[in-house]
Structure formats: structure tokens, C-alpha cells
N, C-alpha and C positions, 0 to 999 in steps of 0.2 A: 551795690549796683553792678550788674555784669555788661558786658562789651555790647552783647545784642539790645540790652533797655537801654544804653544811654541814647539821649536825642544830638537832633542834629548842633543846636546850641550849647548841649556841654560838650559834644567832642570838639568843638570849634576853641573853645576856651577853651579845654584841655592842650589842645595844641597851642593855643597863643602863649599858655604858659610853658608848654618846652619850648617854644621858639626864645623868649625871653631869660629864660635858663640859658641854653645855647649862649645867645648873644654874652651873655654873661662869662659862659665860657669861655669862648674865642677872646674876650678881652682880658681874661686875668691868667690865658696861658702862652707857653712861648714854643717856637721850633715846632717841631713833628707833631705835640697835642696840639698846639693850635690850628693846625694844616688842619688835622682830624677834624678837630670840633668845626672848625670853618666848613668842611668836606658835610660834616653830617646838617651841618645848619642850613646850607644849600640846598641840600636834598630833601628836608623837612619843607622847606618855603619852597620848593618846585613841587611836589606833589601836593602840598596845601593849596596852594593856589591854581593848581591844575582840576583840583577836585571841585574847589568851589565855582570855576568858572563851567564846570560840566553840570552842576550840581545846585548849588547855593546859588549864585546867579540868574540863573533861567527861574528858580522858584521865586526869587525877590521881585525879579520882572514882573511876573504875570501877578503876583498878590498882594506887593506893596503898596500902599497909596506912594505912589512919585518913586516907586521901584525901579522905572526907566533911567532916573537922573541919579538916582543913590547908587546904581552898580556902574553906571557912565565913571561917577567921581571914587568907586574903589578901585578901576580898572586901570584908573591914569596913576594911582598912587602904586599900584601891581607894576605897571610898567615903569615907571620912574625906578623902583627897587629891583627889577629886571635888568635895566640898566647899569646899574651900578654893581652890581653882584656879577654880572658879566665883566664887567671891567674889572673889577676886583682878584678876578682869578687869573687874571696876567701879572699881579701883582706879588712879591716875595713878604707874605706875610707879619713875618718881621719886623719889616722897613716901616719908617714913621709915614710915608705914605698910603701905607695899607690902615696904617691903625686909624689918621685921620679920615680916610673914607669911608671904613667902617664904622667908625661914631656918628658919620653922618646916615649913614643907612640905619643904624639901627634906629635913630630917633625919628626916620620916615616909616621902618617898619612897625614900630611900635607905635606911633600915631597911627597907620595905618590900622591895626588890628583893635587901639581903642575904638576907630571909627565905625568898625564893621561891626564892632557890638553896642555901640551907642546907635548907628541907624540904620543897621541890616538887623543883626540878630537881633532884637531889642525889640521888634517888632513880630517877631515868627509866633510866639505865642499865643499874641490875637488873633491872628490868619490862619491857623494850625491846630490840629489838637495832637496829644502825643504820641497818637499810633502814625500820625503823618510825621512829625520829628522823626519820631524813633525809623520807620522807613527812609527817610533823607539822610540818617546818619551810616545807613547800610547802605545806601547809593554812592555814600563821599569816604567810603572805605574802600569800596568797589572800585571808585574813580581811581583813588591812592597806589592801591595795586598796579595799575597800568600805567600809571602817569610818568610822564618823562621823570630824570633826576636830577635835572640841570634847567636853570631857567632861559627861556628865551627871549631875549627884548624883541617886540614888535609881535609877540603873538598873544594876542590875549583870549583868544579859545583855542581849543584840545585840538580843533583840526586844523590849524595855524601851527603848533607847538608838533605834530603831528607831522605834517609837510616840512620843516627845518629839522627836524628831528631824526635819529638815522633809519628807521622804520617805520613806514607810513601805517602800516595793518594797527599800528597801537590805536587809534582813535576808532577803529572801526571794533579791537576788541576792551575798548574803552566803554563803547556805547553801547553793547551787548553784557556788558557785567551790568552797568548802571540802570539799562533797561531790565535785566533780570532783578535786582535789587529791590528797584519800586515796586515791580508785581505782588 
């Protein structure tokens, strides 16, 4: 399968499983790899999350049955893990209080990400056929590209993340990939 046929739903799980590797990493490494791994795990979960809030989101709104209330309850579990990931990077890796906050993050991330394929994705197939997937996974690649690399607590859309972020033009060439993408 190449990069342009995958749908929106295996890239998502593609990604849920390197996020899950990652976590994996950051805890079984110490010093400089673990900074690394911690560094790239961040940046993985800020453009993830950045894509699906431009992207995956807005589509679950409009076509899910109770799509309103299902991306409400991803968004608080997004910022909950925004939170803590902020906090975290004030933190010396190392120290058993980075490793304790991290155990707790990852088991909200990873609940998180079962959630969103138990009552987000889970559902894209009945609503969608795969020329529609396949275009939503070239929109949330698109989004990727642009997306901050660092998360933001308190913004849970691109033009939130956008405005706190050091260059506001990103959402606006955020929305212009993503709009060419769907085309």
C-alpha cells in the first residue's frame, strides 16, 4: 500500500502506534536518548493533534451521529495531555518526577487514542467511502506539514495554537494546504 492510498483511519493508527513505541522509548531510555525520544514524542503528539483538530474533527462534527459530543470529549482528553506535556518540559527528565508524570500521561494518551478509534474512527467507514478517507489522509498530512511542534494548553484549534505560537501566518498556510488537499 503506498502513502497516497492509505486512508484517513490507518494513518491515524499508524501514528497511534509510533506514538506508543515512542512512549515506550522515553521510558526504557536514560540522559540525552531519552531527552531525544521525549523531544520527538512531543512533536509527534503536537502535529497529531494539530492535524486532527483541522482535519478529523470538523469531519466527525458534521457526519457522526453525536459527532458534536464525541470530539467535545477528545478535545478535553487533548488538552488534559497538553497540559501535562507542557509541564513536563520544565522537568529534568531523569528525575523520578518526570518519570512519575510521564506514566501518568502516557496512560491518558493511550486511553485517549483507544478512544478515538473506538468512537471517532470507528465510525468513518459507514459515513465515507475510500476515495473520501483516502483525501482526509492527504488533508491530515498536509495539516502535519504546518503544524506547530510543541503543544499548546488552552488551544484546541490551529488558529488558537496559531496565535500562541511564534508565527501566526501558519494557520493561514495551514488552511490553504488542507484546502488544496480535499480538492
Amino acid at each position: 500500500m503506498t502513502a497516497e492510498r492509505t486512508d484517513v483511519v490507518e494513518l491515524l493508527k499508524e501514528q497511534h502506534a509510533q506514538i506508543r513505541h515512542l512512549f515506550d522509548e522515553v521510558a526504557h531510555t536514560k540522559g540525552e536518548e531519552r531527552k531525544q525520544n521525549f523531544h520527538d514524542l512531543v512533536r509527534l503528539l503536537a502535529v497529531h493533534e494539530t492535524a486532527e483538530e483541522e482535519v478529523v474533527h470538523p469531519f466527525a462534527r458534521r457526519h457522526l451521529d453525536g459527532g458534536e459530543q464525541v470530539v467535545r470529549d477528545r478535545i478535553a482528553e487533548e488538552e488534559k495531555a497538553k497540559q501535562v506535556l507542557s509541564a513536563l518540559d520544565d522537568i529534568d527528565p531523569d528525575s523520578p518526577e518526570f518519570l512519575d508524570r510521564f506514566a501518568a500521561l502516557r496512560q491518558d494518551v493511550l486511553a485517549h487514542a483507544e478512544n478515538e478509534e473506538r468512537h471517532e474512527f470507528a465510525q468513518f467507514d459507514r459515513v465515507a467511502d475510500r476515495g473520501r478517507l483516502e483525501t482526509l489522509a492527504r488533508a491530515v498530512r498536509a495539516a502535519e506539514a504546518l503544524a506547530p511542534t510543541r503543544p499548546h494548553p488552552g488551544t484546541d484549534t490551529a488558529l488558537k495554537n496559531a496565535v500562541v505560537g511564534p508565527v501566526a501566518a501558519v494557520i493561514d498556510r495551514t488552511r490553504d494546504v488542507v484546502r488544496k488537499a480535499m480538492d
